[in-house]
C-alpha positions as CSV (number, residue, x, y, z in Angstrom):
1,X,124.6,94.5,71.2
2,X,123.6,93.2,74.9
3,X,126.1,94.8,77.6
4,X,124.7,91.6,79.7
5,X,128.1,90.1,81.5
6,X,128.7,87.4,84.1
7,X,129.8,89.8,86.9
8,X,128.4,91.6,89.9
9,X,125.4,94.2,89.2
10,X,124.7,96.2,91.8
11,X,121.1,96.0,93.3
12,X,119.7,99.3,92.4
13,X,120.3,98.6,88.6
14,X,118.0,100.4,86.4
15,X,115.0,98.3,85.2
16,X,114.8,99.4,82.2
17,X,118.5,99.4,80.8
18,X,118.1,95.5,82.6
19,X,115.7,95.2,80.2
20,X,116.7,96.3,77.2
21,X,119.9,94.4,77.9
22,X,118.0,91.5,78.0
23,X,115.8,91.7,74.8
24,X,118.9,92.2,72.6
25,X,120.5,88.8,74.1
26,X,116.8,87.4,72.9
27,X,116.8,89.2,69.9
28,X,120.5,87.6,69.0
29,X,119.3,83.9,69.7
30,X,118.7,83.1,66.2
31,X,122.1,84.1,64.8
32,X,123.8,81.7,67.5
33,X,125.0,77.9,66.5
34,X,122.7,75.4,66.7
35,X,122.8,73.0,69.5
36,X,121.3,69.7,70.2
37,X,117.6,68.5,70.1
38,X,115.9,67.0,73.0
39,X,113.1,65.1,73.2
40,X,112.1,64.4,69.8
41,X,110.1,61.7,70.5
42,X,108.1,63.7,72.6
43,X,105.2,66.4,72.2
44,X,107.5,69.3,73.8
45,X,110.6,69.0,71.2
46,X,113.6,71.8,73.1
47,X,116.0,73.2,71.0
48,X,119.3,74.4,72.0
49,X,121.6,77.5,70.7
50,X,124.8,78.5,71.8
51,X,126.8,81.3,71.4
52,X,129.8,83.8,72.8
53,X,128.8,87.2,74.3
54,X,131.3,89.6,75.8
55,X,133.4,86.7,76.5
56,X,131.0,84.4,78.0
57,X,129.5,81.6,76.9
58,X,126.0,81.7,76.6
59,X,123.6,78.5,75.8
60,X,119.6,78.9,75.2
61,X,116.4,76.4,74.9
62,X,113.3,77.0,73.5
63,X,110.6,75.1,73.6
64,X,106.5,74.7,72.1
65,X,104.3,73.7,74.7
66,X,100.6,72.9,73.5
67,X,98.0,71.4,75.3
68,X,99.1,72.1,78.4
69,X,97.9,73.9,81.9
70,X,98.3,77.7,81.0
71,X,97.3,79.5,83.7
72,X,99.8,76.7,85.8
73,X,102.7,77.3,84.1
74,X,102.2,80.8,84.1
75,X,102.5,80.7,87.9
76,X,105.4,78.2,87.8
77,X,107.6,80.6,85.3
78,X,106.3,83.9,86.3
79,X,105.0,83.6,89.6
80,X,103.3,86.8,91.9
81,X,104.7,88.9,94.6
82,X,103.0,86.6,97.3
83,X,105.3,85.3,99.5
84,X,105.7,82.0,98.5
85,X,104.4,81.9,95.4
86,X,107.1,83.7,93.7
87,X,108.8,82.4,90.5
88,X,111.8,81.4,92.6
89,X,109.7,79.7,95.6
90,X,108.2,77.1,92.3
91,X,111.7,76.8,91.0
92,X,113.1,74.0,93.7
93,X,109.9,72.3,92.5
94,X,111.2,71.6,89.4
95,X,115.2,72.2,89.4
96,X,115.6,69.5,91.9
97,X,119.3,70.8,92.4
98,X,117.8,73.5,94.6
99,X,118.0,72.5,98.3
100,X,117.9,76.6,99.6
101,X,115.6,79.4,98.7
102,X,115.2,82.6,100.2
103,X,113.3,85.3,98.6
104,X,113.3,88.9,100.0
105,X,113.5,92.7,99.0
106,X,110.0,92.8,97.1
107,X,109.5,96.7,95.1
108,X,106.8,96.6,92.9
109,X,106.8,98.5,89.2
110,X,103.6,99.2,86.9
111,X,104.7,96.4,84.5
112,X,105.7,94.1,87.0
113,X,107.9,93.6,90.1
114,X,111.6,93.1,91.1
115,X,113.0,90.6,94.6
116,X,116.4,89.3,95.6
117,X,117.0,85.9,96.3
118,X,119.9,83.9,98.5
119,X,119.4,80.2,96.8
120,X,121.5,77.0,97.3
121,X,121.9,74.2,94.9
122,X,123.4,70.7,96.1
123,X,124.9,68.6,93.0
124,X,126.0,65.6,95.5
125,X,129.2,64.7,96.9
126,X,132.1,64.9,96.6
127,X,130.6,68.6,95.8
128,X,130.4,71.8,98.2
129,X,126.9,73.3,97.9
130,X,126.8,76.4,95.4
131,X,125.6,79.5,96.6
132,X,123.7,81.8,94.0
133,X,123.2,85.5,95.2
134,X,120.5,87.0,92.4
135,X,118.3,90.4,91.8
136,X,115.3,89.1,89.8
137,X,113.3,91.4,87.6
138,X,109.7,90.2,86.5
139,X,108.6,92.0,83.3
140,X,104.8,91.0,82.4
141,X,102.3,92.7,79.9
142,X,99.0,90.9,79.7
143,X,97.9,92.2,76.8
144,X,100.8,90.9,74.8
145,X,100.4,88.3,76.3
146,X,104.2,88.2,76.9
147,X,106.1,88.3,80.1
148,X,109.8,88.1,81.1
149,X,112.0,86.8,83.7
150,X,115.5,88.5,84.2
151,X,118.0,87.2,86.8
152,X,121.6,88.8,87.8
153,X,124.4,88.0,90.2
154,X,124.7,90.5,93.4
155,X,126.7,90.8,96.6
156,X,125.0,89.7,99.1
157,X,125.7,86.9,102.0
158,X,127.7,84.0,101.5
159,X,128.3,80.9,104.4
160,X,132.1,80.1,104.6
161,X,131.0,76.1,104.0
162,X,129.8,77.2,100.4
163,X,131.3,78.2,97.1
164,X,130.2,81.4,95.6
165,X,128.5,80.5,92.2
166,X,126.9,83.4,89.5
167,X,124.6,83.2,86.6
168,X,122.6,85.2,84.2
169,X,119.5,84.7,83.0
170,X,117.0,85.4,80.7
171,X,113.7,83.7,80.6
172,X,111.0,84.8,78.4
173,X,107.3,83.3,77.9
174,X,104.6,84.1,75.6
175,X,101.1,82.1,75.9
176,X,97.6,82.7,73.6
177,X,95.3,80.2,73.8
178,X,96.2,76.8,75.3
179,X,100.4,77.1,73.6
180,X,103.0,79.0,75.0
181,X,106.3,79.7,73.9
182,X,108.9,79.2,76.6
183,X,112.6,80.6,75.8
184,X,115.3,80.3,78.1
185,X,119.1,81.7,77.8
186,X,122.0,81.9,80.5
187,X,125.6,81.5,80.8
188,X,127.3,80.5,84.3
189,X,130.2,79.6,86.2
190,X,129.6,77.2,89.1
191,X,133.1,78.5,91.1
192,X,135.6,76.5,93.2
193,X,136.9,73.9,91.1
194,X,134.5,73.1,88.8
195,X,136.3,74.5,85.2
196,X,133.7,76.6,83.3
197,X,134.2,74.0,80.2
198,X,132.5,71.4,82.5
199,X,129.5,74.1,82.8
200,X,129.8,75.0,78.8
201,X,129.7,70.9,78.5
202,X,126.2,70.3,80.5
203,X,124.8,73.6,79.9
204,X,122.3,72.5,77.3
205,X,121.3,69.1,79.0
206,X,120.3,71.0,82.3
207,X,118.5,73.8,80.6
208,X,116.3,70.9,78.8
209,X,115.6,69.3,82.1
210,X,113.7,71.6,83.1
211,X,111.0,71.1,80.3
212,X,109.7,67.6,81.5
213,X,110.4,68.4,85.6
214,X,107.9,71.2,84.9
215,X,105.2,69.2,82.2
216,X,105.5,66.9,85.4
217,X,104.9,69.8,87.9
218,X,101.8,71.1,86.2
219,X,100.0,67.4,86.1
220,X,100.2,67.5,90.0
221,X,96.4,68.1,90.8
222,X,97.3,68.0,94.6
223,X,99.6,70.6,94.8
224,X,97.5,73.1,92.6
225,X,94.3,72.4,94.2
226,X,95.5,74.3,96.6
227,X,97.2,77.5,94.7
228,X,95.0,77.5,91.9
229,X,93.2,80.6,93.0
230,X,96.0,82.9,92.9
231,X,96.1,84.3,89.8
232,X,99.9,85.9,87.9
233,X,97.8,87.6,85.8
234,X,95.7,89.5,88.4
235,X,98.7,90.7,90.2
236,X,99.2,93.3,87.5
237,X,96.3,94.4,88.0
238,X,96.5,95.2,91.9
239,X,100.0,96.5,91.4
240,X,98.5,99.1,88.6
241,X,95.3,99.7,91.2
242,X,97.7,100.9,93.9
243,X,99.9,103.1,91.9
């Protein structure tokens, strides 16, 4: 049983309880309720679970990609420890709701790397931004083929003309060939006075977006012409070199 929670972690957590944490809330996914479909009619079909952990309501999408940019989507969901090109500098890029991102506080590990974020998501008037405070933990084995994406709330800064928000996350991606498996699980409060069954209701919908915004992402020849050398893959490699 996961001990994940929607609280505060502190930001010297231990990487490896994060991760064992993490892989029992995968491991748990196929006991949970089944949610909706989305896009059926479509080559990248995204089912939805949902399911109540330690009190919170979690909600998950999974989703087949085939014949798609591999080594693109590898950099939009895991990302590098480049400045930049970090899997939270490609997320505004496809989570549209995103209008902040600061990434900061890089360590590097021998399966991967860990970074803090201060993002900010506008959803429109009449409401205040959301501000997310997160320790992301990037766990990646090439040989597996197999890498993971954990994200946690922290105390860090907040600006008096936002509302405090908090998620957990736990994104997972496994690739051979030209497929990949893409499974995605979180549960979230947005704060102020937005009531969490107004999050439980939309959940599943904004988890699905995500699928097409990034199939859209990856067919944009402009913007990886110019990243396209930078390799998610390779950075395992230089982190192991210098250890």
């Amino acid at each position: 049983m996961s001990n994940m929670k929607l609280r505060e972690y502190s930001a010297e957590l231990s990487r490896e309880t994060l991760l064992n944490d993490a892989t029992s809330i995968i491991d748990s996914i196929p006991s949970w309720h089944q949610g909706k479909t989305f896009y059926k009619s479509t080559g990248h079909v995204t089912y939805s679970k949902h399911s109540e952990i330690n009190g919170d309501f979690w909600c998950s999408r999974q989703t087949e990609l085939e014949n798609i940019h591999l080594d693109r989507l590898r950099k939009c969901i895991i990302g590098t420890t480049e400045t930049g090109f970090t899997h939270s500098d490609y997320e505004p890029r496809y989570v549209h709701e995103i209008s902040k991102m600061e990434v900061a506080n890089f360590k590097n590990y021998a399966d991967g790397w860990s970074y803090t974020i201060h993002a900010e998501y506008s959803f429109g008037f009449p409401l205040s931004i959301r501000t997310f405070n997160e320790l992301i933990h990037i766990y990646v084995d090439p040989n597996k083929q197999w890498a993971l994406v954990v994200s946690v709330p922290i105390k860090d800064k907040l600006d008096p003309k936002t509302v405090l928000g908090k998620y957990v996350s736990v994104e997972e991606l496994k690739w051979s060939d030209n497929k990949a498996n893409w499974l995605v699980a979180t549960t979230s409060t947005a704060g102020g006075n937005i009531p969490d069954w107004a999050t439980k209701w939309s959940l599943a919908g904004a988890l699905a977006k995500d699928v097409p915004n990034v199939i859209e992402l990856l067919d944009k020849e402009e913007y990886f012409d110019t990243i396209d050398t930078i390799d998610t893959i390779d950075t395992i490699d230089t982190i192991e070199r210098s250890e």
